[in-house]
C-alpha positions in Angstrom: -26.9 20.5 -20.2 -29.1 17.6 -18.6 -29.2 17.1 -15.3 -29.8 13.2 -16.0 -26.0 12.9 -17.6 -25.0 13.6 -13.4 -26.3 10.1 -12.8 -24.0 7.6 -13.9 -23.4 4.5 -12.0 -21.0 3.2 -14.6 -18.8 6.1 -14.1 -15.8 6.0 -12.2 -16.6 9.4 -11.7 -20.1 9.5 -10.5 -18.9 7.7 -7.7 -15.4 9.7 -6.8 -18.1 12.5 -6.2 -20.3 10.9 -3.9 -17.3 10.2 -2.2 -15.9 13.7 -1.7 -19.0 15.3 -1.3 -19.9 12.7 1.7 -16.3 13.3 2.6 -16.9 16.9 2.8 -20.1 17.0 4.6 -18.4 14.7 7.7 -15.7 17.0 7.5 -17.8 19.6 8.1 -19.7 18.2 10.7 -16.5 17.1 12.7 -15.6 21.3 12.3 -19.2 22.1 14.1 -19.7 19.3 16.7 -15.8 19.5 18.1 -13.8 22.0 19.2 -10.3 22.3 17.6 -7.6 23.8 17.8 -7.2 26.5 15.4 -4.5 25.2 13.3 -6.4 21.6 13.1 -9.8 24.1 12.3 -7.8 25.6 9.4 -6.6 22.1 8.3 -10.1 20.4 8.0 -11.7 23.6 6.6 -9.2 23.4 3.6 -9.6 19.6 3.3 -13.7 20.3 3.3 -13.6 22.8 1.2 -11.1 21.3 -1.3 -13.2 18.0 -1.0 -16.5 20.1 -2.0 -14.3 22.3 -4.8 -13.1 18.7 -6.3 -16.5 17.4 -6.4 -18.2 20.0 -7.9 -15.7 20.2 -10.8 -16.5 16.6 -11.2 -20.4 16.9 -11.3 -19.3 20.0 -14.1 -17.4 17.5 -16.0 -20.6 15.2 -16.1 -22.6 17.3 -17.2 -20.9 18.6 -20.4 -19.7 15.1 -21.1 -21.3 14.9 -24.3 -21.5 10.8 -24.4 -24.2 8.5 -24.3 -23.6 5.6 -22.1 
C-alpha cells in the first residue's frame, strides 16, 4: 500500500472523502460548541460518525486500488 495512491484529484472519490471527512469534523464541532438536546446529540453523533466511518472506507478503497492513473 502507498500512501501517494490516497491523492487523486481525478477521482470522484478522492473528493467524496474530503467531503465527509470535512463534514464530519463540522459535525463534530457543532456537538462541542452547542448544547442539544439529547435526541438531536444522538442524531448528529450518528451522522458524524457515519460521515467519518464512510470516509475512511473510501480512503481504504484508494489505497488498494491497484491502478495507475
Amino acid at each position: 500500500m502507498k500512501l501517494s495512491r490516497l491523492y487523486r484529484p481525478q477521482d470522484r472519490r478522492f473528493w467524496l472523502m474530503i467531503v465527509l471527512n470535512l463534514l464530519s469534523a463540522i459535525l463534530a464541532w457543532l456537538l462541542r460548541s452547542w448544547p442539544l438536546v439529547p435526541l438531536a446529540t444522538v442524531v448528529v453523533a450518528l451522522f458524524a460518525l457515519g460521515n467519518a466511518a464512510l470516509g475512511m472506507f473510501i480512503a481504504w478503497d484508494l489505497l488498494r486500488d491497484e491502478r495507475e492513473d
